[in-house]
Phi, psi and omega in degrees: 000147214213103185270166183229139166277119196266146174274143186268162203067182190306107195267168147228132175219151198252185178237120180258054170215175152309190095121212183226155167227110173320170212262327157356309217261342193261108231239158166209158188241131145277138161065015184085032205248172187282164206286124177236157179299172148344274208289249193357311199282350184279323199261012202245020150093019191275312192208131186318137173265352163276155132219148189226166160208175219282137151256012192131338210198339187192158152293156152226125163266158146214175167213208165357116184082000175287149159248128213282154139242137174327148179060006166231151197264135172258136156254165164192150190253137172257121156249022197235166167220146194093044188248109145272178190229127175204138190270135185260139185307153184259000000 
């Protein structure tokens, strides 16, 4: 697994794998702390619960049940500082 470290206020970050990775599949850590779901770092106020990126032509926003895919660049905005992101291998 492979983490990426966030800036407060707005990151763009990738999927640093092939395929899609559920939103499911995607854990974040504070201060170095153990790894919590998504949907936990969104209600417990870590991070903004949209995120959105370019398809070509327009945004798309999603949020819960949404999927990350290899090759496309994402944003999400961070209200917290000291947040990783880290995608779990499929």
């Amino acid at each position: 697994q492979t983490g990426i470290d966030l800036g407060l206020s707005w990151n763009l970050i990738g999927v640093p794998y092939e395929g899609v990775i559920p939103w499911g599949a995607v854990r974040v850590s504070k201060d170095g702390g153990a790894l919590v779901m998504l949907d936990q770092a969104v209600s417990s106020n870590w991070i903004q619960g949209m995120f959105f990126h370019w398809n070509g032509s327009t945004y798309e926003w999603f949020t819960a049940g949404g999927s990350f895919q290899s090759l496309f660049g994402y944003w999400l905005k961070t209200k917290v500082t000291g947040l990783q992101l880290v995608f779990m291998k499929p």
